[in-house]
C-alpha positions, 0 to 999 in steps of 0.5 A, spaced: 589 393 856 590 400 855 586 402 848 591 405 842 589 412 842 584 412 835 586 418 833 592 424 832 591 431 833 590 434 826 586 428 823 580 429 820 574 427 824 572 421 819 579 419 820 578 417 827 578 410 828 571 407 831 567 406 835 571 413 839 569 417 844 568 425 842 568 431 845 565 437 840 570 442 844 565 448 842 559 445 846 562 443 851 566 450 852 559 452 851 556 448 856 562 450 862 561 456 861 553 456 861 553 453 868 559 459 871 555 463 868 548 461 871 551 460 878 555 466 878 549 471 880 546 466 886 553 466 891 552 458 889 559 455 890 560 449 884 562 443 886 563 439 880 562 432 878 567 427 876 564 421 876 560 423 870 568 425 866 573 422 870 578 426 868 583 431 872 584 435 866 576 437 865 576 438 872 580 443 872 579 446 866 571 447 871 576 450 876 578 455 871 571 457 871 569 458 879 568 450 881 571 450 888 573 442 887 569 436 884 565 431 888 566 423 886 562 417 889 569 412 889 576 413 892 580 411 886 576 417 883 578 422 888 585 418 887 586 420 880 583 427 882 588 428 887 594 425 884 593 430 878 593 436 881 585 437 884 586 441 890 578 441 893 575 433 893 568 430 896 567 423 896 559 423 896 558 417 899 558 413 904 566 409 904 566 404 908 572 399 909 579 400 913 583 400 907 579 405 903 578 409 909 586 408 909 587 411 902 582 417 902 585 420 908 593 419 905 591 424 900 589 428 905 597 430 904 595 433 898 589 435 898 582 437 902 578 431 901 571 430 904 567 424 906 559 423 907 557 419 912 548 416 915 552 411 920 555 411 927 558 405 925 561 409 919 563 414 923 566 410 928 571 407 923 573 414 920 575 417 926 579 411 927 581 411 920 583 419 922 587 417 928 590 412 925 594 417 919 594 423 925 590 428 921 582 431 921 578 428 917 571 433 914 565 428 914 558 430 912 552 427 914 547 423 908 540 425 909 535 422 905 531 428 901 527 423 897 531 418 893 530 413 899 537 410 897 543 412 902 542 418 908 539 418 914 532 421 916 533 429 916 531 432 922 533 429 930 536 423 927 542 427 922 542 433 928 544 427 933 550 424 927 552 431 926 553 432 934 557 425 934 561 427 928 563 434 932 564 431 938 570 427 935 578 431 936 579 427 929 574 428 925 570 436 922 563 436 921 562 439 914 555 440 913 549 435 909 549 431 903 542 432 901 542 430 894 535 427 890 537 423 884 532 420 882 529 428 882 534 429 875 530 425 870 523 427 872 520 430 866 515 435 867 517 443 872 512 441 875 514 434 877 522 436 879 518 442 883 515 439 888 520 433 889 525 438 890 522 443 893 521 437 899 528 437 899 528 443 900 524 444 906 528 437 909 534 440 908 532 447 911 529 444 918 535 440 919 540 446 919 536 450 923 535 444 928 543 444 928 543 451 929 538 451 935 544 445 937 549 451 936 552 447 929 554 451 924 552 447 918 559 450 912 555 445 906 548 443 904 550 439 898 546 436 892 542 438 886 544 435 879 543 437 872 537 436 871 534 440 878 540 445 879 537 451 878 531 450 884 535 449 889 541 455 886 535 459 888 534 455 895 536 460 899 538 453 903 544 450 899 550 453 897 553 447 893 552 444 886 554 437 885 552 438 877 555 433 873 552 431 866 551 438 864 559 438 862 556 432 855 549 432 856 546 425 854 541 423 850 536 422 857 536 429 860 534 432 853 528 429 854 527 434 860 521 438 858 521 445 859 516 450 861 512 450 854 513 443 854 520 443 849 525 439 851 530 443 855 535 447 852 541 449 858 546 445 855 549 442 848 550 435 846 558 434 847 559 427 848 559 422 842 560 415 841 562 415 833 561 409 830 563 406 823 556 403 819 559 396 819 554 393 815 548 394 810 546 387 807 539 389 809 533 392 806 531 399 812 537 395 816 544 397 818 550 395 822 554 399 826 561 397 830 558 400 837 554 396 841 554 394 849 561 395 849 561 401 846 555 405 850 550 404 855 544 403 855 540 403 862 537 410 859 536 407 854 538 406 847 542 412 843 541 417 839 543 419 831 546 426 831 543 429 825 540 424 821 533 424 822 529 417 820 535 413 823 533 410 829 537 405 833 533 400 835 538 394 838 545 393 841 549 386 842 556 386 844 559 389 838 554 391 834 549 396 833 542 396 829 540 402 826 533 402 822 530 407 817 525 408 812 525 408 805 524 416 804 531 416 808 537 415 805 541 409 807 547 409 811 552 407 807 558 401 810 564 406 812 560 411 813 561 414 821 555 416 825 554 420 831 552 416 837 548 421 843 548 416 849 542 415 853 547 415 859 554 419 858 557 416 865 558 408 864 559 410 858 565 415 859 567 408 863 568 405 857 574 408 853 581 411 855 581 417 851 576 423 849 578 425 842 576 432 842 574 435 836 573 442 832 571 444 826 572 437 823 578 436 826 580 433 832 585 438 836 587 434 843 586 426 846 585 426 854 585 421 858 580 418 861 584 417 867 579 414 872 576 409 868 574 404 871 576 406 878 570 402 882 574 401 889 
């Protein structure tokens, strides 16, 4: 069932029925035009990720600031993404089954969509998918840089996949997928360094293998919120599939710098706000936000600007908050900010962002692909 928009443009803020999820505008601004502005001296194309905010109306609004398109990891995703008007769409993983493999390439009428591929047996199904609809599809093949996740072997065994790929009068070698997630969160330069600088080098010797097979490699894509900046600087990749930055969550703000602080890119722009629901006890309260609200695979929420109050627990619909006797008690009725640990699933959980400036909520969009699994 469709979610009643918990608030109007013009409401103040700690009118918003909870739990909400809220975009600080100003932040989140500052953040779309923090990573344009990184990127913009390096020749890096952005291909933005959806599957973080999954909403045509932010996508466009990377466009507006030199995206060439998104990246989603399903095709319901690329779906809602064409349907609204994104014209350029990479499905970043692999699609497997005829009738998903049907649906990506009838939105080729509407737009240039991609797909990835570490398979023969994948590839073969595209192509009969492509021949079936009368078109070309783009596929790129899947290495795997580090994750030990998808992608097949950098080197001979992805140059052969490409070949195969290139050989087909229905389908367009479109160049590497070559993005190390697992990458993202380590917390130390030192540790993101050496993982990526191995992407690099995989990345690096399986273009020039395909050049020696006279094939021209267009994309080498990878690279998150969390590395980005190492590989803009490759020399090697030349699309940035960055998706968090747009929010920040509360587990890339533990990414430490180079002095050891915490990085300081991007803002907190996404929060769950949630009402304190209860206080009955001593140093405890509860809030209207528990597992069905945020996600806590990366661990458990933050309090926005509320030092002393920790969240220590969820259950279905509630929240444990606890704090000490030198800091002031949250009082019933009173709304929070929640930091998710992880923006992505719990984006999945609401149909609206509420965006908010200056106290004030200005604008509802819809989180029009939420829960597009297929």
């Amino acid at each position: 069932m469709l979610q009643n928009p918990p608030a109007v443009p013009g409401m103040r803020e700690d009118e918003i029925d909870t739990p909400a999820l809220v975009i600080d505008l100003d932040a989140f601004e500052f953040n779309l035009d923090t990573m344009a502005a990184k990127l913009a001296p390096t020749g890096v194309k952005l291909r933005a990720h959806a599957k973080t905010h999954k909403s045509p109306i932010i996508a466009k609004l990377q466009m507006a600031r030199g995206a060439i398109g998104n990246c989603v990891q399903k095709v319901a995703e690329a779906e809602v993404l064409a349907w609204g008007g994104i014209p350029d769409i990479l499905v970043s993983n692999e699609v497997v089954g005829a009738a998903k493999l049907a649906r990506l390439c009838a939105l080729s009428r509407i737009a240039a969509v991609a797909v990835c591929a570490d398979d023969g047996g994948q590839v073969a199904a595209i192509e009969a998918a492509a021949a079936d609809a009368g078109i070309r599809m783009t596929v790129l093949v899947e290495i795997d840089v580090g994750a030990g996740r998808c992608g097949v072997q950098p080197g001979p065994d992805a140059v052969a996949l490409a070949g195969r790929i290139a050989a087909s009068k229905h389908l367009i070698f479109g160049g590497l997928q070559a993005y190390h997630g697992s990458a993202q969160h380590k917390r130390t330069p030192a540790e993101r360094g050496v993982l990526i600088g191995n992407a690099v080098e995989a990345s690096r010797r399986t273009v020039e293998q395909l050049r020696q097979q006279g094939l021209a490699c267009p994309i080498v894509g990878g690279a998150g919120t969390g590395t980005f900046e190492i590989e803009s600087h490759s020399g090697v990749y030349t699309e940035m599939q960055a998706g968090s930055y747009v929010f920040m969550d509360a587990d890339y703000a533990r990414n430490l710098d180079e002095t050891g602080a915490p990085v300081s890119t991007f803002r907190h722009a996404l929060f769950v706000l949630s009402s304190v629901m209860s206080q009955a006890q001593t140093g405890v309260a509860v809030l209207d936000a528990g597992h069905k609200a945020v996600a806590i695979d990366s661990g458990f929420p933050t309090v926005w600007q509320r030092p002393g109050i920790v969240y220590t627990g969820a259950s279905d619909e509630h929240g444990k908050l606890q704090y000490g006797s030198e800091t002031a008690a949250p009082k019933v009725g009173e709304k929070l900010r929640l930091i998710p640990g992880h923006c992505d699933p719990t984006v999945d959980r609401f149909d609206w962002y509420v965006g908010v400036r200056n106290g004030r909520v200005e604008c509802l969009w819809p989180v029009a692909a939420r829960g597009g699994m297929s």
